[in-house]
PDB file of N, CA, C and O in Angstrom, chain B, residues numbered from 101:
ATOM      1  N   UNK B 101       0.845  -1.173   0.000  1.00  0.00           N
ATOM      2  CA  UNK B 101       0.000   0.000   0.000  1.00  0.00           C
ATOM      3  C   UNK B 101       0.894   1.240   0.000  1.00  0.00           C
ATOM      4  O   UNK B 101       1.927   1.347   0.661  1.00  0.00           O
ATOM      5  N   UNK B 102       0.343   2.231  -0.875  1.00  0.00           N
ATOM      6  CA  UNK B 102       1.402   3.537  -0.673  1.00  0.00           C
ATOM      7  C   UNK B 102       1.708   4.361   0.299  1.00  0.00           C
ATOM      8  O   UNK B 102       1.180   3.763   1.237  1.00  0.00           O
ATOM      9  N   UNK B 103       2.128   5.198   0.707  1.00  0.00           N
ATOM     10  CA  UNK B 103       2.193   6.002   1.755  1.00  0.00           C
ATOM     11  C   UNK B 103       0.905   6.768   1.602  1.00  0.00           C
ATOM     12  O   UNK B 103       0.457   6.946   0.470  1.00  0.00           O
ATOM     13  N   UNK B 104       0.310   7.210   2.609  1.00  0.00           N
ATOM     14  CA  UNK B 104      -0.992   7.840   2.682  1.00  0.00           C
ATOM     15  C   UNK B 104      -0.688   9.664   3.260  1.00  0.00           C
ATOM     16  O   UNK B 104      -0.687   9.987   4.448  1.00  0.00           O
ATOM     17  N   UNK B 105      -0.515  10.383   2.395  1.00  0.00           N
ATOM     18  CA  UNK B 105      -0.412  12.007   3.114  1.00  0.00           C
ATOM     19  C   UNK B 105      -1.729  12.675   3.592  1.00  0.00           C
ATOM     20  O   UNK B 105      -2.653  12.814   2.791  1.00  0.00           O
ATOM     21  N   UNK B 106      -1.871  13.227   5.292  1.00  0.00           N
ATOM     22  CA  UNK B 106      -2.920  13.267   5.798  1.00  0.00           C
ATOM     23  C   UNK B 106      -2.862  14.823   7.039  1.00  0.00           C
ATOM     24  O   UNK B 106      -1.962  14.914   7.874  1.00  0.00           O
ATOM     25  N   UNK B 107      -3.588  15.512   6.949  1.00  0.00           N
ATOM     26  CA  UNK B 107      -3.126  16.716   7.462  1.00  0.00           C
ATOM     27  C   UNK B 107      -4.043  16.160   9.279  1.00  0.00           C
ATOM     28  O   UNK B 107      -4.714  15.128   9.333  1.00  0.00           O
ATOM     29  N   UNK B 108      -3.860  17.005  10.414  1.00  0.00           N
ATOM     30  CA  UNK B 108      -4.263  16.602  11.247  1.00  0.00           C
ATOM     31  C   UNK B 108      -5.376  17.366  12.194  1.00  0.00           C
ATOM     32  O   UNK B 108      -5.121  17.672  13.359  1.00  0.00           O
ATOM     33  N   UNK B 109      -6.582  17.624  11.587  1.00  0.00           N
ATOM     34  CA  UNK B 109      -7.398  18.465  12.028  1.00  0.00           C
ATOM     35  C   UNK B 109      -8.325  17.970  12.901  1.00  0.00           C
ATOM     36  O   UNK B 109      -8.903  16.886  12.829  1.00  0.00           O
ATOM     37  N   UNK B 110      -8.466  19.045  13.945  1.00  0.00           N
ATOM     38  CA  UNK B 110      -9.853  18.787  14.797  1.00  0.00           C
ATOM     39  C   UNK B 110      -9.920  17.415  15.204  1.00  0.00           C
ATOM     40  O   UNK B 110     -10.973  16.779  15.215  1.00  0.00           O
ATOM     41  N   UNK B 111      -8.301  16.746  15.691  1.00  0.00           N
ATOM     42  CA  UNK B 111      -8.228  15.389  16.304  1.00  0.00           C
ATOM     43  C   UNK B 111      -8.868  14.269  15.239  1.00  0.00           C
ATOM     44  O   UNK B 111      -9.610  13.336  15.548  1.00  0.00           O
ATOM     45  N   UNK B 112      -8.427  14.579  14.024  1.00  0.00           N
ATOM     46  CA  UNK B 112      -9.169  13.928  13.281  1.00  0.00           C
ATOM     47  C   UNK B 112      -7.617  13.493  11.607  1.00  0.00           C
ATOM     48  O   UNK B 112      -7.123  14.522  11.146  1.00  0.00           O
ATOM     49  N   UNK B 113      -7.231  12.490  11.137  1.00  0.00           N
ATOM     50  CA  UNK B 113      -6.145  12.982  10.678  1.00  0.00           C
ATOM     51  C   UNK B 113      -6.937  12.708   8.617  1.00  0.00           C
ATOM     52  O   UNK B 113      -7.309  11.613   8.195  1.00  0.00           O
ATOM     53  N   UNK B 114      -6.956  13.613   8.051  1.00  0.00           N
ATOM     54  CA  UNK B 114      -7.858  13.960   6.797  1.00  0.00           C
ATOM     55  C   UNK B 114      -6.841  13.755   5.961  1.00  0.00           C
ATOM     56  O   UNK B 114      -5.833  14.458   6.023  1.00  0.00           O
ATOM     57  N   UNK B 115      -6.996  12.633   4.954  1.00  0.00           N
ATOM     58  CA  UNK B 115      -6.089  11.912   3.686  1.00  0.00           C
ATOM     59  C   UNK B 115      -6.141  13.611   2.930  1.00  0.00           C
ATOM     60  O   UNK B 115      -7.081  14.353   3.211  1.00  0.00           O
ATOM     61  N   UNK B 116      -5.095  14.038   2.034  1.00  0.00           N
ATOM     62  CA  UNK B 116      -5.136  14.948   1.291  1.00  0.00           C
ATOM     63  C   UNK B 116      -5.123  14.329  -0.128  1.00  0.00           C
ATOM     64  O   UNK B 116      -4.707  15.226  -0.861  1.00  0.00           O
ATOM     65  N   UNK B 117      -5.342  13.390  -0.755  1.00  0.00           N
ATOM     66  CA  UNK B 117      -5.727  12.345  -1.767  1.00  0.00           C
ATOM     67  C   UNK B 117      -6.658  11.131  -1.151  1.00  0.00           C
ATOM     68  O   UNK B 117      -6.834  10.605  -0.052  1.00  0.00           O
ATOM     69  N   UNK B 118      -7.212  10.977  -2.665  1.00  0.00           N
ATOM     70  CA  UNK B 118      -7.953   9.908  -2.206  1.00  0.00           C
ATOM     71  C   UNK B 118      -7.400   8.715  -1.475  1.00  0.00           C
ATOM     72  O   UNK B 118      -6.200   8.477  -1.344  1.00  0.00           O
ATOM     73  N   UNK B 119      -8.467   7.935  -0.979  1.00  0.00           N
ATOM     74  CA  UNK B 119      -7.254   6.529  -0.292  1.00  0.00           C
ATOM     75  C   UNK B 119      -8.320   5.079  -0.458  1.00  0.00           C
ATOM     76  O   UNK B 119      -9.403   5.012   0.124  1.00  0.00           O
ATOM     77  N   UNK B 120      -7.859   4.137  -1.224  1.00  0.00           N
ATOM     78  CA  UNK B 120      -8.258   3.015  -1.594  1.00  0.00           C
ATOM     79  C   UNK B 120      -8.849   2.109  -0.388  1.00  0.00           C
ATOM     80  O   UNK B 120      -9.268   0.953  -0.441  1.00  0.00           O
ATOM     81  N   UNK B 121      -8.804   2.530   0.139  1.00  0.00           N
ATOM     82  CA  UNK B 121      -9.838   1.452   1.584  1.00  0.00           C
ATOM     83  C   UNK B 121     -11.427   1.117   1.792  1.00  0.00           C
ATOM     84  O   UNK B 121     -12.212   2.045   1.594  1.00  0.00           O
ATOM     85  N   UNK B 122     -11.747   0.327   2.033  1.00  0.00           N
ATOM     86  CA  UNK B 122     -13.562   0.216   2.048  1.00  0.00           C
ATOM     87  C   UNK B 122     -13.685   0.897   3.131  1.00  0.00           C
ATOM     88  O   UNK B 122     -12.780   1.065   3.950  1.00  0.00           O
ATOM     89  N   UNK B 123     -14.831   1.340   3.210  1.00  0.00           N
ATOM     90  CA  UNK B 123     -15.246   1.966   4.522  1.00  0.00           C
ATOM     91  C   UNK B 123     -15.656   1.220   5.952  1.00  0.00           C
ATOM     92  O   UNK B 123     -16.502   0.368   6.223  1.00  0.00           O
ATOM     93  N   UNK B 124     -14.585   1.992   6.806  1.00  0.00           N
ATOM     94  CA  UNK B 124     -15.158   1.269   8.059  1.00  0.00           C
ATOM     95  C   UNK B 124     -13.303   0.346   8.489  1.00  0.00           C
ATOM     96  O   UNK B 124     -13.054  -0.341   9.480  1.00  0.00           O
ATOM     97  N   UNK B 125     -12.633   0.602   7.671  1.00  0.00           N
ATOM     98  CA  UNK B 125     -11.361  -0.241   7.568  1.00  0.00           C
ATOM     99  C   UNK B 125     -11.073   0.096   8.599  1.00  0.00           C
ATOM    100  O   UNK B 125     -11.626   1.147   8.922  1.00  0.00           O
ATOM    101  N   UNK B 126     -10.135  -0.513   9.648  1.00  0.00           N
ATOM    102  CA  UNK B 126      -9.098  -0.152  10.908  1.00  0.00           C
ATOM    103  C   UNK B 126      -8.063  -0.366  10.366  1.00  0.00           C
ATOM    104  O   UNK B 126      -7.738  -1.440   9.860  1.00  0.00           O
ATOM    105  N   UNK B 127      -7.218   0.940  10.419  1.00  0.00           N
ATOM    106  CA  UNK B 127      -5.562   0.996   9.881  1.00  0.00           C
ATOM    107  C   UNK B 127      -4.232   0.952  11.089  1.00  0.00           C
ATOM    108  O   UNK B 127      -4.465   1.025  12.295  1.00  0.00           O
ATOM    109  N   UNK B 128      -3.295   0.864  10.704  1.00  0.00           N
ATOM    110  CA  UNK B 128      -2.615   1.427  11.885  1.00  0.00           C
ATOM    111  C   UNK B 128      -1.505   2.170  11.298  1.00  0.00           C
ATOM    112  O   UNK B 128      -1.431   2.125  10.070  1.00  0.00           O
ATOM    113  N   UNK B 129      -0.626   2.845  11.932  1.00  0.00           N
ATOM    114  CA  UNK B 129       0.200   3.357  11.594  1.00  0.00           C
ATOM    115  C   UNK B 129       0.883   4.912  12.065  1.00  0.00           C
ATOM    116  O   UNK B 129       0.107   5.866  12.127  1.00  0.00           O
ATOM    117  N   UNK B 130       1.788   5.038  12.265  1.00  0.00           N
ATOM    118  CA  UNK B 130       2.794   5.536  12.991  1.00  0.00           C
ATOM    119  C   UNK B 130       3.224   7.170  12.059  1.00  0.00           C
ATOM    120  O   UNK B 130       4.017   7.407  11.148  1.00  0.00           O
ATOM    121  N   UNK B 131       2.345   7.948  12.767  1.00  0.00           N
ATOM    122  CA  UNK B 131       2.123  10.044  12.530  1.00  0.00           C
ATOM    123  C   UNK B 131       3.792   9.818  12.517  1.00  0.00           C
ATOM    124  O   UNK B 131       4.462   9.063  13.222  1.00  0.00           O
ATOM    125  N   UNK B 132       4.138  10.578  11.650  1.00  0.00           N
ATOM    126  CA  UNK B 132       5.550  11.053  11.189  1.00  0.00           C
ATOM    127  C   UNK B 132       5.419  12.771  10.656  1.00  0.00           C
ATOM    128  O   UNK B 132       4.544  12.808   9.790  1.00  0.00           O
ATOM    129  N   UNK B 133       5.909  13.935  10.862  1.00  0.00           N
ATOM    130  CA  UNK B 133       5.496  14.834  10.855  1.00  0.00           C
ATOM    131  C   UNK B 133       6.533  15.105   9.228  1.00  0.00           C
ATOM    132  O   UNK B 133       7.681  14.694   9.052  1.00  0.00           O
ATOM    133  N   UNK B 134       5.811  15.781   8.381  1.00  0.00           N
ATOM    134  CA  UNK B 134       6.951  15.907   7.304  1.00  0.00           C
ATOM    135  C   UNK B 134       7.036  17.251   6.790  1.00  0.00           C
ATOM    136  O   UNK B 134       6.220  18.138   7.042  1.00  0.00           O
ATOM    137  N   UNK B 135       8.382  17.406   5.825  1.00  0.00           N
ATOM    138  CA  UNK B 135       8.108  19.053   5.630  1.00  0.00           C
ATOM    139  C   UNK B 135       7.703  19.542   4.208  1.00  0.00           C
ATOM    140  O   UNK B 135       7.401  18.780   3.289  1.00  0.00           O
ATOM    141  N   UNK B 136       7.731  20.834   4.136  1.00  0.00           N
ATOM    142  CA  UNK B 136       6.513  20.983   3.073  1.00  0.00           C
ATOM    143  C   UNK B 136       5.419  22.219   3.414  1.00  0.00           C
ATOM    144  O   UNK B 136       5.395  22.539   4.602  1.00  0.00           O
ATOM    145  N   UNK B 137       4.781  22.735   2.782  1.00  0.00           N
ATOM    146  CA  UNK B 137       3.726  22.688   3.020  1.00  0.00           C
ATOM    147  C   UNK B 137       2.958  23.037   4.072  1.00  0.00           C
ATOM    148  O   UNK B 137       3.218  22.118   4.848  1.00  0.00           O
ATOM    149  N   UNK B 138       2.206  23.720   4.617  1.00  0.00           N
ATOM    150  CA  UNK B 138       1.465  23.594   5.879  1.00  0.00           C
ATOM    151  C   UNK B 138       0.067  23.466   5.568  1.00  0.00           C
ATOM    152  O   UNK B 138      -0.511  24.429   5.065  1.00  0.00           O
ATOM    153  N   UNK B 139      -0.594  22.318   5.823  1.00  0.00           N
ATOM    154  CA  UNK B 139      -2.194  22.409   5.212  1.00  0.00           C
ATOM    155  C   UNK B 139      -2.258  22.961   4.152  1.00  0.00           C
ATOM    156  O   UNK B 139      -2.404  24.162   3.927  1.00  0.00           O
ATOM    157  N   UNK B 140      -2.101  21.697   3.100  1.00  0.00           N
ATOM    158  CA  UNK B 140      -2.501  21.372   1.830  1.00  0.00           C
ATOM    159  C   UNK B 140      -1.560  22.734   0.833  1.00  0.00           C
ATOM    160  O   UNK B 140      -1.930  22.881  -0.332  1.00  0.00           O
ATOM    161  N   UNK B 141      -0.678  23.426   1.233  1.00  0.00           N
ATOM    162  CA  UNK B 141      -0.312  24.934   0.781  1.00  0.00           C
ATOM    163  C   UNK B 141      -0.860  26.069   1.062  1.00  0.00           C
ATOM    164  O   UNK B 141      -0.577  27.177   0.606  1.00  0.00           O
ATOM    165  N   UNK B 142      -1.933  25.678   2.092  1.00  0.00           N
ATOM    166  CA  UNK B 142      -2.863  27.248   2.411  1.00  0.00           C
ATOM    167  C   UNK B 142      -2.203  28.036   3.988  1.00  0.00           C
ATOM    168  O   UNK B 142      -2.575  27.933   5.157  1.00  0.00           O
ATOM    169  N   UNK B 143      -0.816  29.009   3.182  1.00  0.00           N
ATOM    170  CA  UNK B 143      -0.548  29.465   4.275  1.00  0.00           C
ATOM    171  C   UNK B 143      -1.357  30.941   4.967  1.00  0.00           C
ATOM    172  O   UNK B 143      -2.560  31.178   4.862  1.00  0.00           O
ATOM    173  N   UNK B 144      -0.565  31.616   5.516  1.00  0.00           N
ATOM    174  CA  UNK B 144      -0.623  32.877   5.722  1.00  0.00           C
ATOM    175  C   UNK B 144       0.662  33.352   5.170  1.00  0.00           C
ATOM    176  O   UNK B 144       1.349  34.096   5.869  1.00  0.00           O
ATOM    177  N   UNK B 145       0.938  33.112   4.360  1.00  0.00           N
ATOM    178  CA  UNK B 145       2.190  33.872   3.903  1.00  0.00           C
ATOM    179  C   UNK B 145       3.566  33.944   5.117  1.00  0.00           C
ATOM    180  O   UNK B 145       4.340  34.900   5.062  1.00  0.00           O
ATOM    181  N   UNK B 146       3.664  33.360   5.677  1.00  0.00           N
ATOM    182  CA  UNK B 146       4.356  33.264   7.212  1.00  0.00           C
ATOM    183  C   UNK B 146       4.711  31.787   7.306  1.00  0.00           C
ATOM    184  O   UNK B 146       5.468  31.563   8.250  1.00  0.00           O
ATOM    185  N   UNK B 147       4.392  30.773   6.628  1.00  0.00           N
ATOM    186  CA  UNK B 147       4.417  29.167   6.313  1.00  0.00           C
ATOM    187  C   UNK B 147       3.779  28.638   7.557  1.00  0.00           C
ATOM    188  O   UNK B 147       4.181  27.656   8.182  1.00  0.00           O
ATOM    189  N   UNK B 148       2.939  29.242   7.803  1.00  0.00           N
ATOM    190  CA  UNK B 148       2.088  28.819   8.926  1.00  0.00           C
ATOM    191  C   UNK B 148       0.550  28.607   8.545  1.00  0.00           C
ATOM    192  O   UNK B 148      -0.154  29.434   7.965  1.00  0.00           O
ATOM    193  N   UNK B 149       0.173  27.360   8.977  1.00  0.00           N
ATOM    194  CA  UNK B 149      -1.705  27.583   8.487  1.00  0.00           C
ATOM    195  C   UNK B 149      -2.419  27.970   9.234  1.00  0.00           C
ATOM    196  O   UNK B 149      -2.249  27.720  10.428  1.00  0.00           O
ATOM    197  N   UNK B 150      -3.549  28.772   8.760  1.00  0.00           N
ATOM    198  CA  UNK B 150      -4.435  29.647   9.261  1.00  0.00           C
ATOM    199  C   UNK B 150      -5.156  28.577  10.054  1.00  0.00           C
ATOM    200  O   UNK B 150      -5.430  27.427   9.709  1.00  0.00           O
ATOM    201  N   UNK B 151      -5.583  29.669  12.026  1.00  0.00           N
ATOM    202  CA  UNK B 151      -6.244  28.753  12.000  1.00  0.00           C
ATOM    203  C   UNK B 151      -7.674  28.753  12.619  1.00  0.00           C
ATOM    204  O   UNK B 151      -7.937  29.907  12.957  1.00  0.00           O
ATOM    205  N   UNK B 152      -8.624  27.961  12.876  1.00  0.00           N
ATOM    206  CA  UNK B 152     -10.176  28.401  12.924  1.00  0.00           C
ATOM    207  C   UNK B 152     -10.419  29.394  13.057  1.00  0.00           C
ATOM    208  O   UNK B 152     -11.046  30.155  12.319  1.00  0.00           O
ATOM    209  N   UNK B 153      -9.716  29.640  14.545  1.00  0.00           N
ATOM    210  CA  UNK B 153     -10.191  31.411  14.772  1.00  0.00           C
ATOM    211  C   UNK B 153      -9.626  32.300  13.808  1.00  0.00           C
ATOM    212  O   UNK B 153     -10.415  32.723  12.963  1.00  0.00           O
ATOM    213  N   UNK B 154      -8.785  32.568  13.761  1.00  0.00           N
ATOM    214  CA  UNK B 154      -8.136  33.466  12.839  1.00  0.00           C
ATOM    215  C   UNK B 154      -9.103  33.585  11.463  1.00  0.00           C
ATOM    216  O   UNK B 154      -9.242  34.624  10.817  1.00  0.00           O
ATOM    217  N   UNK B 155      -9.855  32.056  11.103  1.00  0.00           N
ATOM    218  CA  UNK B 155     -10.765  32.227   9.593  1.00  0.00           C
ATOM    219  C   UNK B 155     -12.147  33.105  10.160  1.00  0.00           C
ATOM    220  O   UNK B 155     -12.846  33.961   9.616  1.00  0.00           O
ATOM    221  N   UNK B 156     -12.187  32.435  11.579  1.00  0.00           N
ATOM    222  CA  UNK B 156     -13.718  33.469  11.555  1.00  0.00           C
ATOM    223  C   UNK B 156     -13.531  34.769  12.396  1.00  0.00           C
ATOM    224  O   UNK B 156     -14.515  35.429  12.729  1.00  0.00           O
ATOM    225  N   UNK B 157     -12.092  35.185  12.785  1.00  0.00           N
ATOM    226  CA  UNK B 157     -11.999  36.474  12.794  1.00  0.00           C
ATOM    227  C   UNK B 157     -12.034  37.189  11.477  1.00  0.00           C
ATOM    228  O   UNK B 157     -12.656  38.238  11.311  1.00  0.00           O
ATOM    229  N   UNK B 158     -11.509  36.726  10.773  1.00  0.00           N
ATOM    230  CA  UNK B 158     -11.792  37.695   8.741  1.00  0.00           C
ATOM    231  C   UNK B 158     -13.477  37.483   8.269  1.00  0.00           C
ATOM    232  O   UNK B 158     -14.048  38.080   7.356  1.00  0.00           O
ATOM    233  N   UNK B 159     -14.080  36.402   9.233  1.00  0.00           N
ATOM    234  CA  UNK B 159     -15.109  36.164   7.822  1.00  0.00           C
ATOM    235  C   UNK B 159     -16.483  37.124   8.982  1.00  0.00           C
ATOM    236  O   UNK B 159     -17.687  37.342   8.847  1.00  0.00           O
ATOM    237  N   UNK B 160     -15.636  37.397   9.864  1.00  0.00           N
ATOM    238  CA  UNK B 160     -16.574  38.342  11.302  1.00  0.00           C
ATOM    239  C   UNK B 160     -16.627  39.455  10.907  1.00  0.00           C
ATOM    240  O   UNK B 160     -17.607  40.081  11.311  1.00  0.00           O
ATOM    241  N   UNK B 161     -15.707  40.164  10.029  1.00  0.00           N
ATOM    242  CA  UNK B 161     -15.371  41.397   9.479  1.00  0.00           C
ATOM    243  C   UNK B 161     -16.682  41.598   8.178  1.00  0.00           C
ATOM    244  O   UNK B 161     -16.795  40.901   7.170  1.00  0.00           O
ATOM    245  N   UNK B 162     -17.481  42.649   8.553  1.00  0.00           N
ATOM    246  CA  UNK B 162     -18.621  42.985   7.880  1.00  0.00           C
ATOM    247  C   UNK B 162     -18.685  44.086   6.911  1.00  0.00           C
ATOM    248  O   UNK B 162     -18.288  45.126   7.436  1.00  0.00           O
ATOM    249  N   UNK B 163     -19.025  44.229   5.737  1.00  0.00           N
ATOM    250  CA  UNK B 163     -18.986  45.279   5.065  1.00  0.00           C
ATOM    251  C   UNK B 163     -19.791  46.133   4.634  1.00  0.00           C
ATOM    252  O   UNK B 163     -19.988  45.886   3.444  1.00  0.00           O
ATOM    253  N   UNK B 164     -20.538  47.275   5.064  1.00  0.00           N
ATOM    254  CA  UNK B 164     -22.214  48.165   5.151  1.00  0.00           C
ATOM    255  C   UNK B 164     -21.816  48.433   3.790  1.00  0.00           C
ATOM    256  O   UNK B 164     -20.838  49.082   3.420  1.00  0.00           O
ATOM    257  N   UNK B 165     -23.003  47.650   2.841  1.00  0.00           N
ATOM    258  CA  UNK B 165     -22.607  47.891   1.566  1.00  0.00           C
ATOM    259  C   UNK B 165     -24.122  48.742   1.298  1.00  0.00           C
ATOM    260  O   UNK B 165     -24.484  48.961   0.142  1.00  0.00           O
ATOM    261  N   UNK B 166     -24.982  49.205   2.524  1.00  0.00           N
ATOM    262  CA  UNK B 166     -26.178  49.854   2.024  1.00  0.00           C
ATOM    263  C   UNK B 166     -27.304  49.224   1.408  1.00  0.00           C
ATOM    264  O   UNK B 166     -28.372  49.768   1.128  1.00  0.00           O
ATOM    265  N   UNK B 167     -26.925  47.840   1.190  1.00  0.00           N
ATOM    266  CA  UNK B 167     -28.373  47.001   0.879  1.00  0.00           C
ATOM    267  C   UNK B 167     -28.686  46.158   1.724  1.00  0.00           C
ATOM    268  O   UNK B 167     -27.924  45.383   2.304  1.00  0.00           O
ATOM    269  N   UNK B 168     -29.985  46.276   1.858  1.00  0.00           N
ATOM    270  CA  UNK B 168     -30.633  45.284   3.346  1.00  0.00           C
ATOM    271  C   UNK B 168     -30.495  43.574   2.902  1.00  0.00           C
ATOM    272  O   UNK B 168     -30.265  42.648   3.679  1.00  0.00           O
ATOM    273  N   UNK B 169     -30.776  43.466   0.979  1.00  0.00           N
ATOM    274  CA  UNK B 169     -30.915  42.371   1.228  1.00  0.00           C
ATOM    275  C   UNK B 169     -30.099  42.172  -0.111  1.00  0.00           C
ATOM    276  O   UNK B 169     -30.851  42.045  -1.077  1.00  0.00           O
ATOM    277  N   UNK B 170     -28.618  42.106  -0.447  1.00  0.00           N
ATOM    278  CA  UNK B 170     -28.207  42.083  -1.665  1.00  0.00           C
ATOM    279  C   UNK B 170     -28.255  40.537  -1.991  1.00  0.00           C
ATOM    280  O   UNK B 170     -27.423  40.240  -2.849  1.00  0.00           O
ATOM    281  N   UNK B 171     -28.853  39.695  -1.629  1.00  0.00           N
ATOM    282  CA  UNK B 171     -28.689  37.990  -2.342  1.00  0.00           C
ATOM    283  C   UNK B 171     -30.049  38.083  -2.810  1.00  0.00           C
ATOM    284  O   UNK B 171     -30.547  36.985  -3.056  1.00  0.00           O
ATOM    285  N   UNK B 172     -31.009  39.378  -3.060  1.00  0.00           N
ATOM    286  CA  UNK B 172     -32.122  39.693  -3.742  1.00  0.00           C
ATOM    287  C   UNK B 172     -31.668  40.026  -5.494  1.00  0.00           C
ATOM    288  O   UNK B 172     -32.078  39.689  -6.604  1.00  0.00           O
ATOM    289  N   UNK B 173     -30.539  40.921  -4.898  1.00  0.00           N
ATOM    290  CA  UNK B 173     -29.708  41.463  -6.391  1.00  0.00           C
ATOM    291  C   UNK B 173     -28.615  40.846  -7.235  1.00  0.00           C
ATOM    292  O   UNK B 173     -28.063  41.483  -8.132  1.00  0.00           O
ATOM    293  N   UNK B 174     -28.290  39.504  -6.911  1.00  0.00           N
ATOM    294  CA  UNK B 174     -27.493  38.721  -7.157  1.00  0.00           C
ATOM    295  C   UNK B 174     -26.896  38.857  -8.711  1.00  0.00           C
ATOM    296  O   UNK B 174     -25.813  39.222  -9.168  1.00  0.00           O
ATOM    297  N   UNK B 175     -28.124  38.389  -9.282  1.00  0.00           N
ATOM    298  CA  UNK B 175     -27.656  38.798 -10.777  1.00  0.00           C
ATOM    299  C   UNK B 175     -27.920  39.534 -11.250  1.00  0.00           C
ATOM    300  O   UNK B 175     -28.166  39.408 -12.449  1.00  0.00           O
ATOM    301  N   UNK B 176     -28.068  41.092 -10.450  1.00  0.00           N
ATOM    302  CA  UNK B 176     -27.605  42.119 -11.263  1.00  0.00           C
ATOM    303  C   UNK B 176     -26.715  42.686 -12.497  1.00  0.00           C
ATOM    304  O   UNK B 176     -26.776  43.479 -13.436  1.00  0.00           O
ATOM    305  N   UNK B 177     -26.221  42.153 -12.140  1.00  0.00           N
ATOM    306  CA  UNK B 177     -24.830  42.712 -12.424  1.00  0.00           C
ATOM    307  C   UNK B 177     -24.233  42.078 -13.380  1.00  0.00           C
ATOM    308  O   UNK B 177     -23.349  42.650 -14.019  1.00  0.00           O
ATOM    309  N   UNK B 178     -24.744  40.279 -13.765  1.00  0.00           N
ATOM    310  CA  UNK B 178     -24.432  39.281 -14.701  1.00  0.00           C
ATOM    311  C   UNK B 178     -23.927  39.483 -16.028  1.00  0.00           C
ATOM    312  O   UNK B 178     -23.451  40.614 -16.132  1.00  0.00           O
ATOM    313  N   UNK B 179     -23.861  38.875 -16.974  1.00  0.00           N
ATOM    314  CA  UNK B 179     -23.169  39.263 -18.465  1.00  0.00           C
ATOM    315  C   UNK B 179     -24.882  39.034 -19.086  1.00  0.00           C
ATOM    316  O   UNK B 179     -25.132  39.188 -20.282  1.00  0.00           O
TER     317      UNK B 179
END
């Protein structure tokens, strides 16, 4: 079987390719930390990955664009 590359989130460790196993398989195998990369290439420019908080401190940041309900006006604006 090949080596399996797997990032380690939320106590949980997430294949970054697909992985040939039926579901429900018990694996074993031995976390080796490697370099590269930090989550999948999504840094902060700092080679560090962003992390929960930090995403919903930016996505907390609101912008008064003056319309009450702009997902009314969606395709405004379309070709």
């Amino acid at each position: 079987m090949p080596t399996i590359h797997a990032i380690f989130e939320n106590g949980v460790f997430r294949p970054v390719e697909p992985v040939e196993l039926p579901a429900g398989a018990r694996v074993e195998f031995e976390p080796r930390l490697t370099q590269g990369d930090v989550a999948d290439g999504h840094t902060l420019g700092n080679g560090q990955a962003p992390d929960t908080a930090s995403i919903y401190t930016i996505l907390e940041q609101s912008v008064e664009t003056g319309v009450s309900d702009l997902a009314a006006r969606h395709n405004e604006h379309q070709p």
